[in-house]
N, C-alpha and C positions, 0 to 999 in steps of 0.2 A: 605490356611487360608480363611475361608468365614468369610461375613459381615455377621449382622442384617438382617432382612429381611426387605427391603421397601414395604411399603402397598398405593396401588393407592388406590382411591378412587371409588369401584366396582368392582376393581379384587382381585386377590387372591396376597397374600405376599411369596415373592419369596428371596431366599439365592443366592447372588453374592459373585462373588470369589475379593479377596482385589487386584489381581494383575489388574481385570480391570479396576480400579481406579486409579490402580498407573501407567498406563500406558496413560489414560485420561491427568492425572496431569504431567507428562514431557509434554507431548505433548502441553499443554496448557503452558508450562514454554518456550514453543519453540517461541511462537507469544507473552507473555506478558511478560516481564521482563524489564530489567532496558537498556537494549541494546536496545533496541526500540524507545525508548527516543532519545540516541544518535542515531540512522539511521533517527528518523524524522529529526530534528535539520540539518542533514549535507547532504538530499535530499532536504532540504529549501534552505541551501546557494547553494548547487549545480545547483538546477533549478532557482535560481535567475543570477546567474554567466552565466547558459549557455545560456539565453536567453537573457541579454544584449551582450552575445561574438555574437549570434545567427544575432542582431538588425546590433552590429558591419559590422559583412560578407556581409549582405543583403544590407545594404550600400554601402560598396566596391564594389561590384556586380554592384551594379547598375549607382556606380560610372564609372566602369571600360567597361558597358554595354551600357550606355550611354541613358538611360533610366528613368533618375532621374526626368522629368519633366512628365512623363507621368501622366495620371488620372484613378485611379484603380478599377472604379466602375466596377461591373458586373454587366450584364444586363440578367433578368429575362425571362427565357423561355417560 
């Protein structure tokens, strides 16, 4: 099945076949859909979670390192 022709503007108008479109369009259903939504939403609380467990560890570490008082500046090359 071909489309219409699309016509730029200074070339010539050209017949495409409808399955490249329909293959465009999954493709595009792949990245934009309603599942997207939920993946942002639950990479939110995930990276919120893992970076207070993360704050957690670094703690312990340093508890267990004995390290806690030190001063973390870097000094410039």
């Amino acid at each position: 099945m071909w489309m219409c022709p699309t016509c730029k503007f200074g070339t010539y108008c050209t017949f495409e076949r409808l399955s490249h479109y329909c293959s465009l369009a999954k493709y595009n259903y792949i990245f934009d859909n309603y599942l997207t939504i939920a993946f942002a939403v639950f990479m939110s609380f995930w990276a919120t979670l893992f970076i207070n467990w993360w704050r957690r560890k670094e703690n312990k570490l340093k508890l267990r390192w004995d390290v806690r008082h030190q001063n973390p500046t870097l000094n410039a090359r």
